[in-house]
Short mmCIF file of the C-alpha atoms (twelve columns), coordinates in Angstrom:
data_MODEL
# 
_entry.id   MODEL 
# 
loop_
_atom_site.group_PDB 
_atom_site.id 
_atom_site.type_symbol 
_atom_site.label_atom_id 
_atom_site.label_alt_id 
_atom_site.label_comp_id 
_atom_site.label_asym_id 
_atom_site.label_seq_id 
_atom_site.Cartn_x 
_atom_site.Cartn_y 
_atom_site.Cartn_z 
_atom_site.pdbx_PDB_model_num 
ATOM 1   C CA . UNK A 1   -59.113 -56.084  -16.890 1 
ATOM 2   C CA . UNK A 2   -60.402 -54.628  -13.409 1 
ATOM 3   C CA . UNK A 3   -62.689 -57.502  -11.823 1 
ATOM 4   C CA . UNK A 4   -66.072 -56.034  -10.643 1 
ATOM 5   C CA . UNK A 5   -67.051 -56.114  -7.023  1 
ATOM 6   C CA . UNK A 6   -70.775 -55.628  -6.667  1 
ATOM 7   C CA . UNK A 7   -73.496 -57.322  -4.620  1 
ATOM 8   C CA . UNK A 8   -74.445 -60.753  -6.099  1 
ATOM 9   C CA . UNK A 9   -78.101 -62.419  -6.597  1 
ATOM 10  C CA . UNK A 10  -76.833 -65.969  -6.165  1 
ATOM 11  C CA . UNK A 11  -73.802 -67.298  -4.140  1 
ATOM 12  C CA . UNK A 12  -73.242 -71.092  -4.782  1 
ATOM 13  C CA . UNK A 13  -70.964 -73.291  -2.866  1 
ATOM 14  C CA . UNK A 14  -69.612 -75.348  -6.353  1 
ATOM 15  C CA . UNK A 15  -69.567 -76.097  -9.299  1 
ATOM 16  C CA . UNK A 16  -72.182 -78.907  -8.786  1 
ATOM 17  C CA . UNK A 17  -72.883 -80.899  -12.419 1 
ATOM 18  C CA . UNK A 18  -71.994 -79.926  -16.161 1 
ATOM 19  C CA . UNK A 19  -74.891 -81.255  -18.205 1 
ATOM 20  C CA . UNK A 20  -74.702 -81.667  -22.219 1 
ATOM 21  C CA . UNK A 21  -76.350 -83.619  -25.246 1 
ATOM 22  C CA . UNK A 22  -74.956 -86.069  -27.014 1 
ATOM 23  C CA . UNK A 23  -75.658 -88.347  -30.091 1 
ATOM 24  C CA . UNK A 24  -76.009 -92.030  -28.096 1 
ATOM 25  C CA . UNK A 25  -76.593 -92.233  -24.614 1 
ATOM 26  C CA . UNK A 26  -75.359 -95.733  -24.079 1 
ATOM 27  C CA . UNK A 27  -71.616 -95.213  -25.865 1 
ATOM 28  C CA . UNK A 28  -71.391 -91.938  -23.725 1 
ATOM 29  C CA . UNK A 29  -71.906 -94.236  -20.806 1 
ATOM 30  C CA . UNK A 30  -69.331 -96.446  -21.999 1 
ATOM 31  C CA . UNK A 31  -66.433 -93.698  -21.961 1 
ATOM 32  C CA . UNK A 32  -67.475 -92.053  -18.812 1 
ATOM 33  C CA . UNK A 33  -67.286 -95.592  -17.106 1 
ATOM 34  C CA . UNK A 34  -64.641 -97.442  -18.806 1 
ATOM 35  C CA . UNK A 35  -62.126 -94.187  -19.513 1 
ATOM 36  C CA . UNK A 36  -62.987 -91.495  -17.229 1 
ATOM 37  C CA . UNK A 37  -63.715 -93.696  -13.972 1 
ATOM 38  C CA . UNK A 38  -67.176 -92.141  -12.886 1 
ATOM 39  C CA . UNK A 39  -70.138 -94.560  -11.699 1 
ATOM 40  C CA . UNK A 40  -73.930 -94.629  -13.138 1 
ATOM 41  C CA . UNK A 41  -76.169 -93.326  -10.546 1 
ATOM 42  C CA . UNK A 42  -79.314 -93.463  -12.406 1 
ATOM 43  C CA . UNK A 43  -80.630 -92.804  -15.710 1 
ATOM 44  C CA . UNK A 44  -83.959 -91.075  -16.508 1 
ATOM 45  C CA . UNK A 45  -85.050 -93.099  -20.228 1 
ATOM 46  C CA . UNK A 46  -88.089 -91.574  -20.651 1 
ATOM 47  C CA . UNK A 47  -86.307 -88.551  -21.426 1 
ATOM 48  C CA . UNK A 48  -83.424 -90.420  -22.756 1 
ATOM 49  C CA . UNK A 49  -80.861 -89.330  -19.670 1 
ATOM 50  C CA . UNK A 50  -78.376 -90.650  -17.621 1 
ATOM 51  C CA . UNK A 51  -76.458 -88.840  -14.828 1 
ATOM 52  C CA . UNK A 52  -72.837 -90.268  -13.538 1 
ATOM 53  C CA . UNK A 53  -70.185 -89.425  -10.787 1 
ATOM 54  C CA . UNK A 54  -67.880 -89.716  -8.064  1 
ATOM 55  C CA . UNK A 55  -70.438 -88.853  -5.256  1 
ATOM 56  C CA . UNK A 56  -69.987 -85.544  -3.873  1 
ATOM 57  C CA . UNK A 57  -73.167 -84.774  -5.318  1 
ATOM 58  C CA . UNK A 58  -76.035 -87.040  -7.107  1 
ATOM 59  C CA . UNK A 59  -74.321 -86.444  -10.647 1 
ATOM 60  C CA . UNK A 60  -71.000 -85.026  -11.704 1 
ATOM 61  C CA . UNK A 61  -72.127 -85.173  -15.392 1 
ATOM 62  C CA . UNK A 62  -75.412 -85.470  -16.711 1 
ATOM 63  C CA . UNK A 63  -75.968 -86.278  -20.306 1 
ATOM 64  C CA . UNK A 64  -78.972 -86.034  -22.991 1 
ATOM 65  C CA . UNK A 65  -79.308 -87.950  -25.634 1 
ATOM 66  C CA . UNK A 66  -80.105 -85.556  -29.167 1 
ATOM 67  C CA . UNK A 67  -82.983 -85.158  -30.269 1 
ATOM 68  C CA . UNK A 68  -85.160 -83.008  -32.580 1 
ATOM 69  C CA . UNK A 69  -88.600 -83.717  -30.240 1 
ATOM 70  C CA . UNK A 70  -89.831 -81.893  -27.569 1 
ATOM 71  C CA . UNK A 71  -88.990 -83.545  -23.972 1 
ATOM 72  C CA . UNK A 72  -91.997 -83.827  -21.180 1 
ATOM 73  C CA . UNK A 73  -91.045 -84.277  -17.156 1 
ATOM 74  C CA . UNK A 74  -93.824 -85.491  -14.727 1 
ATOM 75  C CA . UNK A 75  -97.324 -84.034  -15.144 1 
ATOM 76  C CA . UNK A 76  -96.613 -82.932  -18.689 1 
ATOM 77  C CA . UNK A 77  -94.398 -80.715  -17.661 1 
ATOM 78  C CA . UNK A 78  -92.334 -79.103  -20.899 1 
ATOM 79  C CA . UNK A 79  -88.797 -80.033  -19.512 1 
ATOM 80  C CA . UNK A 80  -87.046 -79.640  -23.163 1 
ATOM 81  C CA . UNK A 81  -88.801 -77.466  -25.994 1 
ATOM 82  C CA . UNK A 82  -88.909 -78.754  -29.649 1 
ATOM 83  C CA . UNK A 83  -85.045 -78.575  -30.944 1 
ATOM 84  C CA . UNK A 84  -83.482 -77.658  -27.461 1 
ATOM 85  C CA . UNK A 85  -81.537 -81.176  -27.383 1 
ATOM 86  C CA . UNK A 86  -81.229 -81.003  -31.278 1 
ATOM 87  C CA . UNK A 87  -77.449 -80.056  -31.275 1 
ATOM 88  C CA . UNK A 88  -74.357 -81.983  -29.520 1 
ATOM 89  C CA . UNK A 89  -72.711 -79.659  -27.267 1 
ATOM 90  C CA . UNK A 90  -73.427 -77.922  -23.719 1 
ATOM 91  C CA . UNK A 91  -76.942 -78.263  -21.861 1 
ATOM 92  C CA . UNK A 92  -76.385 -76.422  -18.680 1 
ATOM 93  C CA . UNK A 93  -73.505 -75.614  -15.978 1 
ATOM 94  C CA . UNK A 94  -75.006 -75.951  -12.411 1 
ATOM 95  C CA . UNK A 95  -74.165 -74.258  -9.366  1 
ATOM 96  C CA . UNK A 96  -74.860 -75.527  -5.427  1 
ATOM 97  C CA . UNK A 97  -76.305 -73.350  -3.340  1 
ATOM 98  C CA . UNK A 98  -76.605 -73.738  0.570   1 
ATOM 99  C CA . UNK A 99  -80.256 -74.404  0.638   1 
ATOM 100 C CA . UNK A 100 -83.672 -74.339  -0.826  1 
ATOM 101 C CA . UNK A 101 -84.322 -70.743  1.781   1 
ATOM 102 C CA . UNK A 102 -81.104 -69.606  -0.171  1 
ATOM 103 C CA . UNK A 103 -82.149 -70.288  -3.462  1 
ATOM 104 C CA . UNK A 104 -85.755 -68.714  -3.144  1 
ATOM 105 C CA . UNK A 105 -83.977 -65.668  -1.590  1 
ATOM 106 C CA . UNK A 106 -81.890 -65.590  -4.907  1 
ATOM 107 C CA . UNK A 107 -84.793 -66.196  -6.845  1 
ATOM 108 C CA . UNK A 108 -86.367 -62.882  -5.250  1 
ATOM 109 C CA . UNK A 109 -83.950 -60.927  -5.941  1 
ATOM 110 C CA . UNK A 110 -84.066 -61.930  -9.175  1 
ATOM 111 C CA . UNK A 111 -87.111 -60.828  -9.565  1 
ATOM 112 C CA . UNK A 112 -86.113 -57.608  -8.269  1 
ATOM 113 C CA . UNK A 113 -83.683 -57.399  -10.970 1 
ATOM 114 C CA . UNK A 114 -85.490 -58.004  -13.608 1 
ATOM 115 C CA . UNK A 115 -84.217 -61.557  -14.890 1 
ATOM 116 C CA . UNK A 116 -87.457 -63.216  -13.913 1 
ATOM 117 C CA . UNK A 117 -88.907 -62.883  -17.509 1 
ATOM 118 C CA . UNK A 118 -85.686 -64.577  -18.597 1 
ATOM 119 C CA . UNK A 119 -85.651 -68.003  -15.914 1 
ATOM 120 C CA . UNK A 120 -87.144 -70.887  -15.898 1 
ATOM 121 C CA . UNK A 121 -87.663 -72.451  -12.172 1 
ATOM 122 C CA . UNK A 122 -88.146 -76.649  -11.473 1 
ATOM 123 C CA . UNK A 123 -88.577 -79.116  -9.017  1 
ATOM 124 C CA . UNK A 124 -86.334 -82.472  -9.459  1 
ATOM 125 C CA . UNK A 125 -87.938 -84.025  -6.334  1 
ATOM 126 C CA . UNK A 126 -84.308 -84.389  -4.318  1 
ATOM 127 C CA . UNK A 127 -83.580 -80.822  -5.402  1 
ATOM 128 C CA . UNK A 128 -85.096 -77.137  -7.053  1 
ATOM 129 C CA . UNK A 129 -83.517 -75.585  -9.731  1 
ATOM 130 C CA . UNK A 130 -83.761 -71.878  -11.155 1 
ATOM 131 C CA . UNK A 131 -82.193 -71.367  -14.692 1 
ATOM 132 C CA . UNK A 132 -80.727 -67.996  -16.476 1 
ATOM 133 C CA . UNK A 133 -78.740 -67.964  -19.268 1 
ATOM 134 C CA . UNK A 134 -75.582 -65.865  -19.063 1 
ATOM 135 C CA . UNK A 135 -74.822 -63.429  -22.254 1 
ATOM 136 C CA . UNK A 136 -73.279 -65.870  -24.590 1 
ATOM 137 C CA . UNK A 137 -76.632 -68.015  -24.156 1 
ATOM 138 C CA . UNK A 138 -75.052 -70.656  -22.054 1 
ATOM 139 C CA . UNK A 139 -77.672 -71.776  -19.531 1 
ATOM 140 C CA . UNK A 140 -76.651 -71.917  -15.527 1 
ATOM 141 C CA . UNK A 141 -78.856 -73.657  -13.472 1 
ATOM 142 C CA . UNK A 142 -78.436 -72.939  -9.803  1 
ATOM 143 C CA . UNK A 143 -80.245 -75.492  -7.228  1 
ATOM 144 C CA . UNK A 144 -80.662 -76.496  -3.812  1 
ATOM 145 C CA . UNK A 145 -80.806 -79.920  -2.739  1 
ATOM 146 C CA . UNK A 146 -83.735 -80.694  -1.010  1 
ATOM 147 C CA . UNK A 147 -83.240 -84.689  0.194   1 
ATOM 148 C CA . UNK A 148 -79.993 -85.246  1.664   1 
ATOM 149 C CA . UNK A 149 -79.462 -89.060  1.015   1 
ATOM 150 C CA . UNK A 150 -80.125 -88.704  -1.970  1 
ATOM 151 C CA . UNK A 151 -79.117 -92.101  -3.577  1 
ATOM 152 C CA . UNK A 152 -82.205 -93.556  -1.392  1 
ATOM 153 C CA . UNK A 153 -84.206 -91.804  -4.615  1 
ATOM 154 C CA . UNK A 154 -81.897 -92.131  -7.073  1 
ATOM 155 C CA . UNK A 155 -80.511 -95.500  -8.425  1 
ATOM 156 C CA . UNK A 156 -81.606 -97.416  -11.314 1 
ATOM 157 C CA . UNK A 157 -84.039 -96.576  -14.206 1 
ATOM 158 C CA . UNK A 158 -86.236 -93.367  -12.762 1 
ATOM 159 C CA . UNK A 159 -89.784 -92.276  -13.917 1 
ATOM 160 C CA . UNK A 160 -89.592 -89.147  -14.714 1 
ATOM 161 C CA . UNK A 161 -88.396 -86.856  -11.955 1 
ATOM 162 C CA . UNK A 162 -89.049 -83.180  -13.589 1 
ATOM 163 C CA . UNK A 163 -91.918 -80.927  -13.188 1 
ATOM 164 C CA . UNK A 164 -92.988 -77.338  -12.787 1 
ATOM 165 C CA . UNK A 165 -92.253 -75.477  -9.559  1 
ATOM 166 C CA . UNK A 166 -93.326 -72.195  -7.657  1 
ATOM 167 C CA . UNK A 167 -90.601 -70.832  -5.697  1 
ATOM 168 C CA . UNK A 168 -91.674 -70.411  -2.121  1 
ATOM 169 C CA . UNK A 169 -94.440 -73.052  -2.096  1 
ATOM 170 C CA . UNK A 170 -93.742 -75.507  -0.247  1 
ATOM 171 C CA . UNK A 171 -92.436 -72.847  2.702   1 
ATOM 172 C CA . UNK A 172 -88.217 -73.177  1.520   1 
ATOM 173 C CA . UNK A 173 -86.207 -75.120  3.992   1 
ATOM 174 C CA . UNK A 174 -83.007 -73.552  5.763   1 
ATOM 175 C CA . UNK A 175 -81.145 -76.345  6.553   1 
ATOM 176 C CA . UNK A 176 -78.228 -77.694  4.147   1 
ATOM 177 C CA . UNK A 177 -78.493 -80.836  2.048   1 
ATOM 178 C CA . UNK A 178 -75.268 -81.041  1.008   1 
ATOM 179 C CA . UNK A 179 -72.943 -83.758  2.684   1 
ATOM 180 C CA . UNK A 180 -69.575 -82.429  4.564   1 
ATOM 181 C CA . UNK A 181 -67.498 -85.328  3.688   1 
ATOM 182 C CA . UNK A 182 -70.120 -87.682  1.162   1 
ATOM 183 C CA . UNK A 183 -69.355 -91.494  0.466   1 
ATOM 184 C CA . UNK A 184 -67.661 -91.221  -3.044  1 
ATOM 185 C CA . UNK A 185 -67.389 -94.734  -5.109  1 
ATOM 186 C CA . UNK A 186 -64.456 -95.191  -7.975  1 
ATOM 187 C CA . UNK A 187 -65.246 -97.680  -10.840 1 
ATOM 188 C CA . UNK A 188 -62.704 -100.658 -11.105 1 
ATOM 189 C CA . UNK A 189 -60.810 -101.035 -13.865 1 
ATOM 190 C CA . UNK A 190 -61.060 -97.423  -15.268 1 
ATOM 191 C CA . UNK A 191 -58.613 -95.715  -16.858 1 
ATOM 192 C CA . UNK A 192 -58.428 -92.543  -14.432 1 
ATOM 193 C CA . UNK A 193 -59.950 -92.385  -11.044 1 
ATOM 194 C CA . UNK A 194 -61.212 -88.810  -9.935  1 
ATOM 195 C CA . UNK A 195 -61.615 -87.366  -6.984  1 
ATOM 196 C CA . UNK A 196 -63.795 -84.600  -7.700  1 
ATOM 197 C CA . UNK A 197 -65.644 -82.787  -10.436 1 
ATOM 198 C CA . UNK A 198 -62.571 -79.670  -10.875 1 
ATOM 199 C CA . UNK A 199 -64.042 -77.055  -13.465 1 
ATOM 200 C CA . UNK A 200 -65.094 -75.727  -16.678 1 
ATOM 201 C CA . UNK A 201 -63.975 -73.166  -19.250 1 
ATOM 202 C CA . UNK A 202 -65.898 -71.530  -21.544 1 
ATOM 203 C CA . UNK A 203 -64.818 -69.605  -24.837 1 
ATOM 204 C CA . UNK A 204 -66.483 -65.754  -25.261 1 
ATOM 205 C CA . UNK A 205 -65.944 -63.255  -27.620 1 
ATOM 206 C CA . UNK A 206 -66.683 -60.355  -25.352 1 
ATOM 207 C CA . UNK A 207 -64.993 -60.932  -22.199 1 
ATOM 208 C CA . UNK A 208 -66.475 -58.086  -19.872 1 
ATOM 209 C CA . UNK A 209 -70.430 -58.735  -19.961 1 
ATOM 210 C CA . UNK A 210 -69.466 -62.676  -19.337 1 
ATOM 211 C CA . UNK A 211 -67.345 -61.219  -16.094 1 
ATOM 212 C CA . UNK A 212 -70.142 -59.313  -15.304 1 
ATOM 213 C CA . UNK A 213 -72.888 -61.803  -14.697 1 
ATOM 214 C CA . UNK A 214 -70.875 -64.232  -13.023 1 
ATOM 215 C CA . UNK A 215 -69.789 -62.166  -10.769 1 
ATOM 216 C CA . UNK A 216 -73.227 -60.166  -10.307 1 
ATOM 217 C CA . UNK A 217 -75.701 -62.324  -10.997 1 
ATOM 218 C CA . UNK A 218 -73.773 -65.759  -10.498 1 
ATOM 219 C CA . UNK A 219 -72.030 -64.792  -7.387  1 
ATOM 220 C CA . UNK A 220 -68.670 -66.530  -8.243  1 
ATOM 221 C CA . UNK A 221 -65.878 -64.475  -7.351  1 
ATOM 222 C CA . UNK A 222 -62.637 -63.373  -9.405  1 
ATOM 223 C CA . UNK A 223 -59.240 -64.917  -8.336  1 
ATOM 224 C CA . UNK A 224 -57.352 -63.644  -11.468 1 
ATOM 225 C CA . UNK A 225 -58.672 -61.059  -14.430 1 
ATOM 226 C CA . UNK A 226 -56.456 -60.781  -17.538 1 
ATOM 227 C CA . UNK A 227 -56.630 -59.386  -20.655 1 
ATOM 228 C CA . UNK A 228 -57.787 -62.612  -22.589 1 
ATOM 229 C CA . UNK A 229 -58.915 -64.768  -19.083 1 
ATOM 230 C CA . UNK A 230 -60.511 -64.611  -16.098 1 
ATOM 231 C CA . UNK A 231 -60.878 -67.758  -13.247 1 
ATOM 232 C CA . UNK A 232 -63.564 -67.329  -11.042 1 
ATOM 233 C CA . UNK A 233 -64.288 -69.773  -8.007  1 
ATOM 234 C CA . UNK A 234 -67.446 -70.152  -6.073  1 
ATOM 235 C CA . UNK A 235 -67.498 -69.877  -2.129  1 
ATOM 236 C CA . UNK A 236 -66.509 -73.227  -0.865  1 
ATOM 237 C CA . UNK A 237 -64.814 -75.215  -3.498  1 
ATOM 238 C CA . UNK A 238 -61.527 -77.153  -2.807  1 
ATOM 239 C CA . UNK A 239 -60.583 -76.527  -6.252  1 
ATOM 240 C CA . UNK A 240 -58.670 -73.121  -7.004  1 
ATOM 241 C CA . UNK A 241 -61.050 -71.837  -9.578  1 
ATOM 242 C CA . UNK A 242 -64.131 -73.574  -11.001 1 
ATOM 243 C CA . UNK A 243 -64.867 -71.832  -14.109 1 
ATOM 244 C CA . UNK A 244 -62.474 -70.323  -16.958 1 
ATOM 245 C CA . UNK A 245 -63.392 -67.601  -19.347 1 
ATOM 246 C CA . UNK A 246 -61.047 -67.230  -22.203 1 
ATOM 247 C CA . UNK A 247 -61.559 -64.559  -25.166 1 
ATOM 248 C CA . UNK A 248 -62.087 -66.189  -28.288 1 
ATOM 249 C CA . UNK A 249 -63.705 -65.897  -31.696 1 
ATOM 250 C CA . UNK A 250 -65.631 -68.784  -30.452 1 
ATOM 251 C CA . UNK A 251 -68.252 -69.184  -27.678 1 
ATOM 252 C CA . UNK A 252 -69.047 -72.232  -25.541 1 
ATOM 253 C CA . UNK A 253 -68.053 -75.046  -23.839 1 
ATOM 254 C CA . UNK A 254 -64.128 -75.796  -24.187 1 
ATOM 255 C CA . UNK A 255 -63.905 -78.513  -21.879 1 
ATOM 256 C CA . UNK A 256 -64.339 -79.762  -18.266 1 
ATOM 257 C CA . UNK A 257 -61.945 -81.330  -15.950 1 
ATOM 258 C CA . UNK A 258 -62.235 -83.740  -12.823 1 
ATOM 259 C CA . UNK A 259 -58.889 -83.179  -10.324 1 
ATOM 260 C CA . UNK A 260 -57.121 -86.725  -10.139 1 
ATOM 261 C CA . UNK A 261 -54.482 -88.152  -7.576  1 
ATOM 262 C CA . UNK A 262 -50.916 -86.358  -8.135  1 
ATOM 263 C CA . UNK A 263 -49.226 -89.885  -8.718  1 
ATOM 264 C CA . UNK A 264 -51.555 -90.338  -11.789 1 
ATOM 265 C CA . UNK A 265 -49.346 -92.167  -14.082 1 
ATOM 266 C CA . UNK A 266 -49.813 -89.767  -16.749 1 
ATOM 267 C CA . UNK A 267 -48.505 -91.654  -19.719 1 
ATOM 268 C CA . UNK A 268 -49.279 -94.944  -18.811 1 
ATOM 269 C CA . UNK A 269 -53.268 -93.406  -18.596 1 
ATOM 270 C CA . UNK A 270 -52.374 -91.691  -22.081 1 
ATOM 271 C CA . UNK A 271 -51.639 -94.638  -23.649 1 
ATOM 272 C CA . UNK A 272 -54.341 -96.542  -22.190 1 
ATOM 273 C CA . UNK A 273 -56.731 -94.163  -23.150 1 
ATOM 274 C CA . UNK A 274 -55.213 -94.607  -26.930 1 
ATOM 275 C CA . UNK A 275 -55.330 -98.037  -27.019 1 
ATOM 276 C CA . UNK A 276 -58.823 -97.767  -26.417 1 
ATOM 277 C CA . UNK A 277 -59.222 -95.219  -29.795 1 
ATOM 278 C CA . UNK A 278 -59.786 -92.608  -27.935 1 
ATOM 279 C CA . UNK A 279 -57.437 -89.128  -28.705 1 
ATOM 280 C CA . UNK A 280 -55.619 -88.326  -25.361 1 
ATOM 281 C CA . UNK A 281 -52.614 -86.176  -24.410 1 
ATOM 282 C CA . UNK A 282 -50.566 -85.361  -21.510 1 
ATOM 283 C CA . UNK A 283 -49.885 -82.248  -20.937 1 
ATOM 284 C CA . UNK A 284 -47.241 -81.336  -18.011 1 
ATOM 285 C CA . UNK A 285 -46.180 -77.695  -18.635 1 
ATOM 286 C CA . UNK A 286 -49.460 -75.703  -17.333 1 
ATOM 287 C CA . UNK A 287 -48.730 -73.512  -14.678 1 
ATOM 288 C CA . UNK A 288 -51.083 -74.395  -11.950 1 
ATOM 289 C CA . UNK A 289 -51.540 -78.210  -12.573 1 
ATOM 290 C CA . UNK A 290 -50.845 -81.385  -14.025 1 
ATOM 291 C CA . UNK A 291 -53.101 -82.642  -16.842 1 
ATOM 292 C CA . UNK A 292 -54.343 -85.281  -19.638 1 
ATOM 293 C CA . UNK A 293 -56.903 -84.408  -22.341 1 
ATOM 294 C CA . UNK A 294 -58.797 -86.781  -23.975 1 
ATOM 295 C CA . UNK A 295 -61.661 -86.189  -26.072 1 
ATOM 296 C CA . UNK A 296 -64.603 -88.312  -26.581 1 
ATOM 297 C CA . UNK A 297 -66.447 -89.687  -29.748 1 
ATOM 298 C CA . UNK A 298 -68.718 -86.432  -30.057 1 
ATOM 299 C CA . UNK A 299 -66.098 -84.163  -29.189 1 
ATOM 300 C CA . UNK A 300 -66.006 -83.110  -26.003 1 
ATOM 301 C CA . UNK A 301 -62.579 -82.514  -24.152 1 
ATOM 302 C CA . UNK A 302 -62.533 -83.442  -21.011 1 
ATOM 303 C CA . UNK A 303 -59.336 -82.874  -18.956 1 
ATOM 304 C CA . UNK A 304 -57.754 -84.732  -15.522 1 
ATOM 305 C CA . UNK A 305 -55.992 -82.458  -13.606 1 
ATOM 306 C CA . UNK A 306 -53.660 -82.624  -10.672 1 
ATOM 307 C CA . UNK A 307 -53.094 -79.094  -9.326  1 
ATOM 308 C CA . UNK A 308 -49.583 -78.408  -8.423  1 
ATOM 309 C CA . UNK A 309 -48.613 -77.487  -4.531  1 
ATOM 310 C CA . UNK A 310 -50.039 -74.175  -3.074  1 
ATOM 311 C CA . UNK A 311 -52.217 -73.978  -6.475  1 
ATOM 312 C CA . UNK A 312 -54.857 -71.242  -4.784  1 
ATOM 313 C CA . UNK A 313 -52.063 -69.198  -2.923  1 
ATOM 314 C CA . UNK A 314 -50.596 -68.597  -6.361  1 
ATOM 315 C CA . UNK A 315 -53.911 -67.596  -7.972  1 
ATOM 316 C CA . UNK A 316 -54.598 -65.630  -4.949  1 
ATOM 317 C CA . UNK A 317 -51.394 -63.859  -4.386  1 
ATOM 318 C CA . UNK A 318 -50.574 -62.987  -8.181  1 
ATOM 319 C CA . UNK A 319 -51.184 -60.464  -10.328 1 
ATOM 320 C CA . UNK A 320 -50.836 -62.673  -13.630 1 
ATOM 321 C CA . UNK A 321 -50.909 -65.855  -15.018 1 
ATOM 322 C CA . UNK A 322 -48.489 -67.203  -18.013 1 
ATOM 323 C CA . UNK A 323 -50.416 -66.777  -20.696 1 
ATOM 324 C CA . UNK A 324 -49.949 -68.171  -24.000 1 
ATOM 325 C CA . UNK A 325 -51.726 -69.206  -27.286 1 
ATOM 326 C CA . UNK A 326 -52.655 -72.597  -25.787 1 
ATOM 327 C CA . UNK A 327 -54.550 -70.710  -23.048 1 
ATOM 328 C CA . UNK A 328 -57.489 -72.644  -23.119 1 
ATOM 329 C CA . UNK A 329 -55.080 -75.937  -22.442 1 
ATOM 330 C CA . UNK A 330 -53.800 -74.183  -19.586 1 
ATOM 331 C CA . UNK A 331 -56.615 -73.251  -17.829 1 
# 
């Protein structure tokens, strides 16, 4: 498959936040605290939220508690539709961009392109957001950070923090908000301890259109296009890739991953993570990393990676990847 080069409407930094719904918010806590190592930075009840992480942003994960009801932000703002939150599985994937002067610029072009019909734009008070959905209806939300200390505002219980927003008004801001080198926080006594939100992989049907937007419209750029997968990375992550399409029958979220230390005791963690209940794996024979799956009580696989030496100059320097029928393991 030939990788598109075209001008792009957005160009984030990273992979910023995976958000999803799942059945109780307080059990999902549990496992992202106890096995998965991330803190609780705040949690939003009246919409029934809470948002964890390491601290390279204000939320790694955010998660939603299902529901069949509509959800309402600040000012009555309509922040979830009747039935959005109804099903377990992927909310949103969001992407950093470089500012708020960045963002509106993206959202003009946008415009432009005819995807304003099609996005929904709001103000989080410590950052704007614009949302699209890419072809297989997963929504992207792309944002700028607009308060740079940001756990000043958030920490605790929060009212609610959503409401409506007009790009452009106030006048967009051109400095960053993002922090070079930000104060990240482990939680003691967890099984694994990560470093840094890694990436996600989605399963499509139809490869090409999926390529398309996040390349055009998303910005991210292609480090290796196969037949059945592509890995695209955005501008400035440390991680070599940050998102994973892989052809499948299916469509949707296949899992997310958080890069760990390289001396992870991976079978020590494996059997921690069992004696717990939970279903975990090690996996050691992928060829760019390191890894241990384990899924949580509503289903979602989430993996800890270590990538192996020189990781990027391979994906950047080959023509191929091994690819087998446990693709979506290996990616």
């Amino acid at each position: 498959m030939q990788a598109h080069h075209q001008q792009s409407i957005f160009s984030p930094r990273r992979l910023g936040h995976v958000n999803f719904i799942v059945a109780d918010l307080e059990r999902s806590i549990g496992f992202y605290q106890q096995a998965c190592g991330l803190n609780l930075e705040f949690t939003e009840t009246g919409i029934r939220a809470g948002f964890m992480g390491v601290g390279h942003t204000p939320h790694d994960i955010g998660m939603i508690e299902q529901t069949q009801e509509a959800r309402y932000g600040r000012d009555g703002h309509l922040q979830m539709p009747r039935g959005v939150a109804s099903r377990i599985g992927l909310n949103h994937l969001a992407w950093e961009m470089e500012s708020e002067a960045a963002l509106v610029t993206a959202w003009e072009q946008a415009q432009a392109a005819g995807l304003g019909e099609s996005s929904r734009t709001v103000d989080h008070q410590i950052a704007r957001s614009i949302y699209l959905r890419d072809p297989d209806g997963n929504m992207n939300e792309f944002y700028a950070d607009t308060i740079a200390e940001w756990r000043a505002v958030l920490h605790g219980d929060m009212d609610l923090i959503t409401s409506t927003w007009e790009p452009g008004t106030p006048a967009p801001s051109p400095e960053p908000r993002w922090h070079e080198n930000p104060p990240t926080r482990v939680f003691e006594g967890a099984v694994m301890q990560p470093r840094r939100l890694s990436h996600a992989v989605l399963l499509t049907p139809d490869l090409a259109p999926m390529l398309r937007f996040y390349t055009g419209i998303a910005g991210l750029r292609v480090v290796h296009a196969g037949a059945d997968v592509a890995l695209l990375r955005p501008r400035a992550t440390q991680s070599a890739y940050q998102l994973a399409l892989v052809r499948s029958q299916e469509k949707g979220l296949h899992h997310f991953a958080f890069e760990v230390d390289g001396g992870t005791d991976w079978t020590g963690s494996a059997l921690r993570l069992r004696d717990m209940g939970l279903a975990a794996e090690s996996r050691q024979d992928g060829p760019l990393k390191r890894s241990l799956f384990v899924t949580d009580a509503d289903g979602f696989l989430v993996e800890f990676c270590a990538p192996l030496p020189h990781a990027l100059e391979r994906l950047e320097t080959a023509g191929w990847l091994p690819i087998s029928e446990d693709t979506a393991f290996r990616v």
